[in-house]
N, C-alpha and C positions, 0 to 999 in steps of 0.2 A: 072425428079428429084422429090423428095419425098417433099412434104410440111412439114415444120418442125411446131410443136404446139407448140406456148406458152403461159404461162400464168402468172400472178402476180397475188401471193396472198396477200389478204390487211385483216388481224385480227386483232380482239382486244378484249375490251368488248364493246365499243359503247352502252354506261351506261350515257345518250342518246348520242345515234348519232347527229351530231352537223355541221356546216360548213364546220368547218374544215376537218373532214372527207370526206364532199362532194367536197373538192376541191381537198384533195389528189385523190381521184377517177378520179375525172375530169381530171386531172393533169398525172394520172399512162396510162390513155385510148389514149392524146395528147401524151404523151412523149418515152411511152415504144412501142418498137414492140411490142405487145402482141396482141393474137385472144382471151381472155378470162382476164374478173376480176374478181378474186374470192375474193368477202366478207365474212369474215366466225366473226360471234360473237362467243366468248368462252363462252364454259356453266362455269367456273371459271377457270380465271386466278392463274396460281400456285403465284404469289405474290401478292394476296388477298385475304382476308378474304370472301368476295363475292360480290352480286351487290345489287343496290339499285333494279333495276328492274328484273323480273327475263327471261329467256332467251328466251324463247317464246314470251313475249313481243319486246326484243330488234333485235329479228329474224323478227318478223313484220313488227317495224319500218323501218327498215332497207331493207325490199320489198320493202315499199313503195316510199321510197325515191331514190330508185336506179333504177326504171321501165323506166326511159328515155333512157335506151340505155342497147340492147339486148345483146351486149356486156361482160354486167354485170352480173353475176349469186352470190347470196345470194345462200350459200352453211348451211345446217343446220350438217353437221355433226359431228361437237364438242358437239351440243347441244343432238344430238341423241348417242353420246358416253357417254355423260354423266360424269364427274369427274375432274380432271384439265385437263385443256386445254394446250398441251406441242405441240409446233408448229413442231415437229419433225416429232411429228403420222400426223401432218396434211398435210405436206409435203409428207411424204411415203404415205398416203392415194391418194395425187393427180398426184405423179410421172409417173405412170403407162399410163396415158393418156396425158400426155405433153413430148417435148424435152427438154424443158429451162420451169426452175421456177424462177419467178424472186420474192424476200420476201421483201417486202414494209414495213417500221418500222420505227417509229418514232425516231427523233433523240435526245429524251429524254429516249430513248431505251440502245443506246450506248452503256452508261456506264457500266450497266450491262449484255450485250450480250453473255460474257464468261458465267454467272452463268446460261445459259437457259439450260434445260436436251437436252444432248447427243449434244453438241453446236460442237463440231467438226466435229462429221456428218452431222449435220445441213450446217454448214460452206461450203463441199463439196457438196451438193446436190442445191444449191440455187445460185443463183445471188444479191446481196444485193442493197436495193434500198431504199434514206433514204428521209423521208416526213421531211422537215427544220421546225425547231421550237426554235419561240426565236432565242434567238444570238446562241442556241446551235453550236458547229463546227460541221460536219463532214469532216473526214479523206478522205485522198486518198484512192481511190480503191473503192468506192460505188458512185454510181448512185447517183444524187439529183434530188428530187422532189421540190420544190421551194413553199412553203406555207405558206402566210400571213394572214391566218385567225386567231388570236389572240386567240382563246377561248379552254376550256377544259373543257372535261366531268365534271369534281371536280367541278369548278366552276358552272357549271351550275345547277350541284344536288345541291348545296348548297343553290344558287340563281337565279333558271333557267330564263331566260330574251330570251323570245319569237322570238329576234330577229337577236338571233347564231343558233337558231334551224329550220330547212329544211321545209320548208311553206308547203309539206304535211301532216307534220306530225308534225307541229309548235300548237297548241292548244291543242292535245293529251298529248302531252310531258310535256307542261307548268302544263297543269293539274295534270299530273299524278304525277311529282315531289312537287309540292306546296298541294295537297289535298292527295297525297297517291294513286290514282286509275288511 
């Protein structure tokens, strides 16, 4: 019998990468069948203006913080397509090499899942799988990831505080946001 491939893909901008992201990781590798996580940062998100960091940097951090487990693969290819980041191309990009995709989203996501491009096809090609945040609900019919790390990129560009952010990459970060580099 054929081994089947799967994978979860976990995007974003990770505009820094932060805890919380490191737990839904940690959390998608315990909880999903999957042989593969793919990280992918968006070179821009179609519902923002852009990042504070730019993508090369948060494609780095995001190495570095993810090298505990081989598992894991930091995918640059949003970044090397270059324009908005519509998770549909990113999905037909990694279809070809998996059976089951499963798409990892925040459940601050939700609300707006209709308005993503071509969300219907998107809809039939994925398995949906939702990182908890806040009292936000999720619906029947999607997967939970269970995630109590309180914190969000926003907040931390704002006021980065050394102590939501990934101890490899916790003083790069602090820096970067507070002095600019």
């Amino acid at each position: 019998m054929k081994r089947q491939k799967k994978a979860a893909i976990f995007g974003g901008s990770f505009d820094p990468p932060h805890l919380g992201h490191l737990q839904i990781m940690k959390e998608a590798l315990k909880r999903l069948d999957i042989d593969k996580l793919i990280v992918v940062p968006a070179y821009i998100s179609p519902f923002k203006k852009g990042h504070a960091a730019p993508p090369e940097k948060r494609l780095e951090w995001l190495k570095k913080i993810t090298a505990f487990d081989p598992r894991i693969e930091v995918s640059d290819y949003e970044i090397k397509k270059g324009g908005p980041s519509y998770t549909i191309d990113t999905v037909e990009h990694f279809a070809p090499f998996f059976d089951t995709i499963y798409l990892i989203v925040g459940a601050d996501n939700l609300a707006g899942l209709k308005k993503w491009h071509r969300f219907d096809e998107l809809d039939k090609k994925v398995r949906w799988v939702v990182a908890t945040r806040n009292d936000t609900p999720v619906p029947e019919g999607y997967r939970r990831l269970e995630v109590t790390v309180p914190v969000s990129s926003t907040e931390l560009r704002d006021r980065p505080d050394p102590a939501w952010i990934p101890e490899p990459i916790r003083d790069e970060v602090a820096r970067y946001y507070t002095q600019g580099a």
